[in-house]
C-alpha positions as CSV (number, residue, x, y, z in Angstrom):
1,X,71.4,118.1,94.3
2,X,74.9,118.6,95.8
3,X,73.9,119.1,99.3
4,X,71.4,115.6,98.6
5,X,74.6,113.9,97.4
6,X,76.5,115.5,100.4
7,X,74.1,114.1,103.0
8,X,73.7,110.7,101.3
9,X,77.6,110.2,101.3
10,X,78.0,111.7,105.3
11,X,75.4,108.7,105.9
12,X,76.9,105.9,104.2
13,X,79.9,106.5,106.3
14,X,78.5,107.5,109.8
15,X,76.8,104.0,109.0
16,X,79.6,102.2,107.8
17,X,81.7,103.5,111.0
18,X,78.6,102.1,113.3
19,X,78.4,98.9,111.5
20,X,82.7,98.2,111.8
21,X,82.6,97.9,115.3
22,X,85.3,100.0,115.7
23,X,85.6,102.3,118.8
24,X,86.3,105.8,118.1
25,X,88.4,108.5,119.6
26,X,88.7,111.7,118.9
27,X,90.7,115.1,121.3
28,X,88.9,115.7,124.3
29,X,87.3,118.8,124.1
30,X,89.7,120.6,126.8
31,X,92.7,120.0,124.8
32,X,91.0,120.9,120.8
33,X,93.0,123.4,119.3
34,X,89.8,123.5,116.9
35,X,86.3,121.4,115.5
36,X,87.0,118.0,114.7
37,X,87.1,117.3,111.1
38,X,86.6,113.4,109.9
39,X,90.1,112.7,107.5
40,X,89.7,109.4,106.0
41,X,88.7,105.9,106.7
42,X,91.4,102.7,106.1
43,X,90.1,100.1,104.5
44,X,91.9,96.4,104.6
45,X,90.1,93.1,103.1
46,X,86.9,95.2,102.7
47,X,86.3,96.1,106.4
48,X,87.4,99.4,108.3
49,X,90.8,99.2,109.7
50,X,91.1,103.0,111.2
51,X,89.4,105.6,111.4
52,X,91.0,108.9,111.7
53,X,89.6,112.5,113.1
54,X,91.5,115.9,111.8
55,X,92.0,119.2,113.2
56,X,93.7,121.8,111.1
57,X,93.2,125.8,110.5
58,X,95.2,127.5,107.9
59,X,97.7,129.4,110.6
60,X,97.5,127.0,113.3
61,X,97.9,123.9,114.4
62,X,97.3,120.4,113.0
63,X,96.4,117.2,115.0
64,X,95.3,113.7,113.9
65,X,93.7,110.9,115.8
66,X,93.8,107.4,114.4
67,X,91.9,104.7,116.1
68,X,93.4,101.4,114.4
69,X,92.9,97.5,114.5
70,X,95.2,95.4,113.6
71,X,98.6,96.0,111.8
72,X,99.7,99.5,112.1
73,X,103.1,101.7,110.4
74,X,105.9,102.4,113.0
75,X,105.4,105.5,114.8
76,X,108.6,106.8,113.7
77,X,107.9,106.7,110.2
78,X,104.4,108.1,110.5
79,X,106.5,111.3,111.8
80,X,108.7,111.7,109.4
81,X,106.0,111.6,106.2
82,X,103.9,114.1,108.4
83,X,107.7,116.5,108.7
84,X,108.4,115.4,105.1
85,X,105.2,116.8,103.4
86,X,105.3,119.9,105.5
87,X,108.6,120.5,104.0
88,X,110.9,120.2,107.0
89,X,113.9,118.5,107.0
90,X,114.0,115.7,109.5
91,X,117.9,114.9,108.6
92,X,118.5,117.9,110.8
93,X,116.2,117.4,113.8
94,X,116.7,115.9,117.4
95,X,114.5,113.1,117.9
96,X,113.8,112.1,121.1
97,X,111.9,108.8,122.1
98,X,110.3,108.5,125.5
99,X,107.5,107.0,127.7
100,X,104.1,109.0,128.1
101,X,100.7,108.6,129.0
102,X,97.5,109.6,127.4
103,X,94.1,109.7,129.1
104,X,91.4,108.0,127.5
105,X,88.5,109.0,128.7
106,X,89.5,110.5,131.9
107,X,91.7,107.0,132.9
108,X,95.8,107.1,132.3
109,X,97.3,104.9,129.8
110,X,100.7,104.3,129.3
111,X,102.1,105.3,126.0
112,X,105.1,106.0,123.5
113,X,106.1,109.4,122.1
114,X,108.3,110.5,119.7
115,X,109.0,114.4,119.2
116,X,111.2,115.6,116.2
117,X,112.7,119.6,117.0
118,X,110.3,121.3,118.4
119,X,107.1,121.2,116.3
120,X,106.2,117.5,115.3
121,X,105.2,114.9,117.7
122,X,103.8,111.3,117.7
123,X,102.1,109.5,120.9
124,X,100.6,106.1,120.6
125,X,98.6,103.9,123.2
126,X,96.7,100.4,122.8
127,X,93.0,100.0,124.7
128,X,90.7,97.7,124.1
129,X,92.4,96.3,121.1
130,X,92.3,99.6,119.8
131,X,95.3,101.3,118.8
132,X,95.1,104.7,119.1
133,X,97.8,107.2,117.2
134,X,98.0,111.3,117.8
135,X,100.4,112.9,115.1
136,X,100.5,116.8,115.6
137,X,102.4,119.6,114.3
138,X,102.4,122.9,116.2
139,X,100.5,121.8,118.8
140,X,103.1,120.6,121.6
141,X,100.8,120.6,124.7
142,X,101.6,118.9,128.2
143,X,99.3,115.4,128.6
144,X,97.8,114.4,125.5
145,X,93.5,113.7,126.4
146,X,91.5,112.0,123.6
147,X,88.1,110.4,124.6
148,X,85.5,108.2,122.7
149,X,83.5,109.6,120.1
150,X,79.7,108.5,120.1
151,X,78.5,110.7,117.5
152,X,80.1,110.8,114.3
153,X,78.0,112.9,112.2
154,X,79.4,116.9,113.7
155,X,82.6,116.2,112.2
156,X,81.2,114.7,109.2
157,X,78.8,117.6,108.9
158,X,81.6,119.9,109.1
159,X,82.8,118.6,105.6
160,X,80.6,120.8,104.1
161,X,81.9,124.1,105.4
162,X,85.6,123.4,104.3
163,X,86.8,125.8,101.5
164,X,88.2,124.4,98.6
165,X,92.5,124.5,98.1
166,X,93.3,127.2,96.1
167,X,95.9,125.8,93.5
168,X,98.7,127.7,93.2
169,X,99.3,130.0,90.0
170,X,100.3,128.6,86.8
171,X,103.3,130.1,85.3
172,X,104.5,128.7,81.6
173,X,107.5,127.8,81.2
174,X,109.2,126.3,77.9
175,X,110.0,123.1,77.5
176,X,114.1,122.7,77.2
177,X,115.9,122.5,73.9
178,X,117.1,119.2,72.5
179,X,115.8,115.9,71.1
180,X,112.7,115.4,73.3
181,X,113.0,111.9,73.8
182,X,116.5,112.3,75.9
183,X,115.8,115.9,77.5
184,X,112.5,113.1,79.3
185,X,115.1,110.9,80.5
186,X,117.1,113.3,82.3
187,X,114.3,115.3,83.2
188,X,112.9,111.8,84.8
189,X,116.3,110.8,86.1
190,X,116.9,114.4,88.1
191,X,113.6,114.1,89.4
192,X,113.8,110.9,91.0
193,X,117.3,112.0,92.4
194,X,115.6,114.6,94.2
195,X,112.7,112.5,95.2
196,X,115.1,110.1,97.1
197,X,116.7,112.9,98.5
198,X,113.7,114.4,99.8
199,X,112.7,110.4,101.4
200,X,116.0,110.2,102.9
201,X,116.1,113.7,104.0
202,X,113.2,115.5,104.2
203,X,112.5,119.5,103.0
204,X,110.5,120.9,101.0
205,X,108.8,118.2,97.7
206,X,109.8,118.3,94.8
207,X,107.5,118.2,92.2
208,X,107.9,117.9,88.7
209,X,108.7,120.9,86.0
210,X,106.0,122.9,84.4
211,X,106.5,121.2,81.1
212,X,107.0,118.1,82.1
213,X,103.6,117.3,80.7
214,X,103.7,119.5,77.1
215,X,107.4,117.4,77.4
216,X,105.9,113.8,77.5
217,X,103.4,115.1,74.6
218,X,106.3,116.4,72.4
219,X,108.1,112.8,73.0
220,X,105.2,110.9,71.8
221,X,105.0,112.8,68.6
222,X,108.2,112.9,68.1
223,X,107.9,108.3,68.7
224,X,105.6,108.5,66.2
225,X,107.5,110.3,64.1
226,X,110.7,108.3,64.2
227,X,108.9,105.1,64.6
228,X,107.2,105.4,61.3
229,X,104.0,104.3,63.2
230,X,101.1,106.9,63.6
231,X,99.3,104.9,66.9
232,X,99.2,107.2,69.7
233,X,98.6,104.9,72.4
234,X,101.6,102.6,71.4
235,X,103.5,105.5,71.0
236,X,102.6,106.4,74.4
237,X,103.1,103.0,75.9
238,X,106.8,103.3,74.3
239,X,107.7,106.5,75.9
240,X,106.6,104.8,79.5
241,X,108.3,101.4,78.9
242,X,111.6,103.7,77.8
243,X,111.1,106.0,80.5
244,X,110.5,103.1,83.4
245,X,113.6,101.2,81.9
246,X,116.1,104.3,82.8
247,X,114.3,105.1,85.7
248,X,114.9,101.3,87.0
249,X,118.5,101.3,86.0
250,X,119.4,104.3,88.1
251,X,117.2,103.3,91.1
252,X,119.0,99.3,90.9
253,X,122.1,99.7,89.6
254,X,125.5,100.8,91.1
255,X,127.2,101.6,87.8
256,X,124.3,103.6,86.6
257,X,124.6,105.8,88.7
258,X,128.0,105.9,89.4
259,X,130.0,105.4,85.7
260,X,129.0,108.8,83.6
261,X,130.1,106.3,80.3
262,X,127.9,103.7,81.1
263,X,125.2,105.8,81.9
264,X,125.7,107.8,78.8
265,X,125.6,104.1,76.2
266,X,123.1,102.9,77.9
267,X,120.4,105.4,77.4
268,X,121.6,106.5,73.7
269,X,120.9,102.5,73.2
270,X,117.6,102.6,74.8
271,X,117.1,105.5,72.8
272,X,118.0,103.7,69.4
273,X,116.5,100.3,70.3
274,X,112.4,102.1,71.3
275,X,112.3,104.7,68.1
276,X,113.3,101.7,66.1
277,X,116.7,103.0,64.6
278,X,118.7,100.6,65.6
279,X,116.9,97.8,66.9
280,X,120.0,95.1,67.5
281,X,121.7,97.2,69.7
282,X,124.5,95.6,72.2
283,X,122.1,95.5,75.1
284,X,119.4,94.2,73.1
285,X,119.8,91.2,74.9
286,X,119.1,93.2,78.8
287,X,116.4,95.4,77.0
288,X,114.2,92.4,76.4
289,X,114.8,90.6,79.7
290,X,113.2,93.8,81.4
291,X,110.6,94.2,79.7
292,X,109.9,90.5,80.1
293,X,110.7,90.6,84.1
294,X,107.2,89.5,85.0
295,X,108.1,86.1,83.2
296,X,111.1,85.7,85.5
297,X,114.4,86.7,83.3
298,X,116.8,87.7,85.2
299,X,116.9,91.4,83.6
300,X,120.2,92.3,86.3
301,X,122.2,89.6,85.4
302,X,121.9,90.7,81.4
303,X,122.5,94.2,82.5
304,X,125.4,93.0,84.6
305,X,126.8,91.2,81.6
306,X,126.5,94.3,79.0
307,X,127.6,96.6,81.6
308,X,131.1,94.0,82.3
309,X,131.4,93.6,78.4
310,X,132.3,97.1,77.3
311,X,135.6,97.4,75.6
């Protein structure tokens, strides 16, 4: 039944590749570092924008194709997420920006290349309308060869022999002491600290605490709890709205992050205002006009004012 399913879905995409038109391109075989592996198709409006061809092993290299239409990211950008996931820190690599070639099918086309240190590298060249991308790690070779693929199914086919990740191992660990509904905030606050640090910087990802999960769960009972109202879901639905708010604040505003006091009223008021202790809190006012942004308040200008107003 799998392998039916398997060979059904292979289909449906060798077909829907055929059917969009879209030319192809995939390493020439002189210059594979390995079998070509399809990665993923790009949708836009409903029809195939890019198609893009993998090559990876576990201790080499790694190499993508992308054969594109239309609108495209910047090349420069496209590096950096490929250094950022692989944990490198592109802060602290030399980039260097030059002309290139590729062949396409045996014929020289000009192109642009970017190279970050020593192991990343981007080359990009337009034929036919066809705008084809090569992002590589670990594979730093002389003239970058690619040539049109007429037969998608190999690489599809290949699919099927590609062991599953291994996750890595779970190891508890308790959830910090304290009232759970502030020890979310901070926990959410220090993660997206780190998560613009990592965007701006690169390195390795951060990713979020082993309890952040049992930590959200403790929260909502705890909403319930102090809310006096036993529905899960709106407990839940609390918890996100309160955790959004905070998240918002520090992200947008300047005294957020940068006034310890400010920071400090404002959450414990968030806090009162969403468990229902104290629901006429001084920044009542902002609260609201957040949570009613989609209807056009101006949400900044009422944190603005509460944040101008203290004594």
């Amino acid at each position: 039944m799998a392998d039916e399913r398997f060979s059904r879905q292979t289909a449906r995409i060798s077909r829907e590749i055929h059917d969009s038109g879209l030319r192809v391109f995939a390493l020439a075989a002189a210059v594979e570092p390995c079998e070509a592996l399809f990665g993923n198709l790009v949708e836009e409006d409903g029809e195939i924008a890019a198609v893009q061809v993998d090559y990876s092993r576990p201790d080499g290299p790694w190499v993508q194709v992308e054969s594109a239409r239309g609108h495209v990211a910047p090349l420069r950008l496209l590096l950096e997420q490929r250094v950022r996931r692989e944990g490198g820190r592109y802060a602290d690599l030399t980039w260097v920006e030059e002309p290139a070639t590729v062949l396409v099918d045996g014929r020289a086309e000009r192109a642009e290349t970017i190279r970050a240190g020593a192991r990343w590298r981007a080359v990009r060249c337009d034929v036919d309308g066809v705008r084809i991308t090569v992002l590589s790690q670990d594979w730093i070779t002389g003239e970058v060869a690619v040539e049109t693929m007429t037969d998608p199914v190999p690489m599809l086919d290949r699919l099927a022999t590609v062991p599953a990740p291994v996750p890595p191992p779970y190891s508890p660990e308790p959830i910090p002491p304290g009232e759970p509904h502030r020890v979310l905030i901070e926990t959410i606050l220090c993660r997206d600290i780190e998560h613009a640090k990592w965007v701006a910087e690169g390195g390795p990802m951060p990713g979020s605490p082993v309890y952040a999960g049992a930590l959200w769960e403790a929260a909502v009972l705890r909403q319930m709890d102090l809310s006096d109202d036993r529905d899960a879901e709106r407990a839940d639905r609390a918890i996100g709205a309160m955790v959004a708010l905070a998240s918002c604040l520090q992200r947008e505003t300047t005294w957020f992050r940068d006034d310890a006091e400010l920071r400090e009223r404002a959450i414990s008021e968030i806090l009162l205002r969403v468990t229902g202790l104290a629901a006429d809190v001084p920044s009542a006012a902002a609260q609201k006009a957040w949570l009613h942004r989609a209807e056009g308040g101006d949400w900044r200008s009422e944190w603005r004012n509460w944040a101008a107003g203290r004594p």
